[in-house]
C-alpha positions in Angstrom: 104.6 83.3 78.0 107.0 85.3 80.1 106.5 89.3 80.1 109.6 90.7 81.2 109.3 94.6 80.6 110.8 96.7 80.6 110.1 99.5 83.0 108.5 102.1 81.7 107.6 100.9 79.0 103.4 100.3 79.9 103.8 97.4 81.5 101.5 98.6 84.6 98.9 99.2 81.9 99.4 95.9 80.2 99.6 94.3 83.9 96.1 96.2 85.0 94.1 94.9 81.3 95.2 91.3 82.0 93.9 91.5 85.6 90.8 93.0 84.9 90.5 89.8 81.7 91.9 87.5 83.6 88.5 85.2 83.2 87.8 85.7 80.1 91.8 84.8 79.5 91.2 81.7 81.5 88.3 80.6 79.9 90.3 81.0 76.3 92.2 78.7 77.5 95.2 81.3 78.9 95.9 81.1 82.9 97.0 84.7 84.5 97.8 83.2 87.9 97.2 86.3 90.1 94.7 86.0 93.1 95.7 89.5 93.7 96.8 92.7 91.2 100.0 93.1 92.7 100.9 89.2 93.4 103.5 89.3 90.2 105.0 92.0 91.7 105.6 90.0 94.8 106.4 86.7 93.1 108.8 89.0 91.1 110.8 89.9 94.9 110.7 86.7 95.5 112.6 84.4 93.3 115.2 86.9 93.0 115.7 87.5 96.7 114.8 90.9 96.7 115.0 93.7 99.2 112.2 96.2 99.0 111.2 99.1 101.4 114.5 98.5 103.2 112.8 94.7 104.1 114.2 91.5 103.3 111.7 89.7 104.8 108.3 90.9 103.7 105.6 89.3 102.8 106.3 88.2 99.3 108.4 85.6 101.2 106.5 82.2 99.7 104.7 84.4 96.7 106.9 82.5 94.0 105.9 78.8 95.2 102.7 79.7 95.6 102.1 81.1 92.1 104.2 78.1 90.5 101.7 76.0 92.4 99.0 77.4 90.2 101.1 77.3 87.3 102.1 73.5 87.6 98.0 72.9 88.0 97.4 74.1 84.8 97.1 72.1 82.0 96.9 74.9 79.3 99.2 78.4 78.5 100.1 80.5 81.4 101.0 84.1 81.3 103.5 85.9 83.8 104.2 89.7 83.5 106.7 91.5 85.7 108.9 94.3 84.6 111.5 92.9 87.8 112.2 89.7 86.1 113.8 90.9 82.9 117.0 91.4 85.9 117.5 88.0 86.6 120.5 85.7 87.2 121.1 82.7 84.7 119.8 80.3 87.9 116.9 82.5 88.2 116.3 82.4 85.2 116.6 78.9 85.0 114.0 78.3 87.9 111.9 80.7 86.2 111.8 78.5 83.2 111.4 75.6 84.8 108.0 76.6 86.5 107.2 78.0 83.8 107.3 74.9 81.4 106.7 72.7 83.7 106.3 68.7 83.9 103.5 69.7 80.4 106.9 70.8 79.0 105.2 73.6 77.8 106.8 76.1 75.5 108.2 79.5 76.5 108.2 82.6 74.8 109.5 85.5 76.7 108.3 89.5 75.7 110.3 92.5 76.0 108.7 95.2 75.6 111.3 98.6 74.8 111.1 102.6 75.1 113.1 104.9 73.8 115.9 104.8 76.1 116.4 108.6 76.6 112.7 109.2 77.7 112.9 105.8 79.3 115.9 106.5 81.6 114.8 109.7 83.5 111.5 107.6 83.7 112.7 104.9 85.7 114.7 107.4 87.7 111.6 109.3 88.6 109.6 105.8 89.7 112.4 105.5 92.6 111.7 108.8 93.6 108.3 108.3 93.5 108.5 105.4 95.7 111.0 107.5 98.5 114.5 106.1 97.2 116.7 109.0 97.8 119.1 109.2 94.4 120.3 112.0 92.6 119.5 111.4 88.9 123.7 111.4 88.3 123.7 109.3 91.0 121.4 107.2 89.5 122.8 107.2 86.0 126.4 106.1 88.0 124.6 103.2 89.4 123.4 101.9 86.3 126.6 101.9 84.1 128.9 100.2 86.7 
């Protein structure tokens, strides 16, 4: 199962319950492949070649192998959840598929989760400010419709 988002929309909170489950998931038979909270996020950067902080290079380089490593190890369901991959490009999404069903052939569903798009909107423009991006809301707005 593939949890795409989308921001705003909980999707910390869901990320945080599976994290702090992610045993009991496992031994239900359901794989969360995180050895660390935030390693989604990171796998997330890397499979679509992100930028983040101003780096290209940071240390999510590697993060997507190494969680499709776990993935291809495990025999039963696996869950991925990261808001970041509901932007990806038909060959990212194609990789992402590929790990995801592996050589099991395993069967994909993907999630999208939804907000009401006019709370959702300043939302997601607030986040960026939140995390030092320097955009005018307008600015913002402009960036999203072109």
């Amino acid at each position: 199962m593939l949890h795409v988002g989308a921001p705003k929309t909980g999707t910390t909170y869901l990320q945080s319950v599976l994290w702090r489950n992610r045993v009991q998931l496992r031994e239900a038979g359901l794989l969360y492949p995180l050895q660390q909270p935030n390693e989604h996020f990171s796998a997330a950067l890397d499979v679509r070649e992100m930028s983040w902080g101003g780096r290209a290079d940071g240390p999510w380089l590697g993060a997507w192998q190494r969680l499709v490593a776990r993935v291809e190890a495990w025999d039963g369901s696996v869950l991925l959840s990261n808001e970041l991959l509901g932007g990806v490009t038909a060959d990212q999404a194609r990789t992402i598929a590929d790990a995801m069903c592996g050589p099991s052939g395993r069967e994909l569903h993907v999630v999208f989760t939804a907000r009401d798009f006019a709370r959702q909107l300043p939302s997601d423009w607030q986040e960026h400010i939140k995390h030092r991006h320097d955009v005018s809301l307008s600015a913002f707005v402009d960036d999203l419709v072109t």
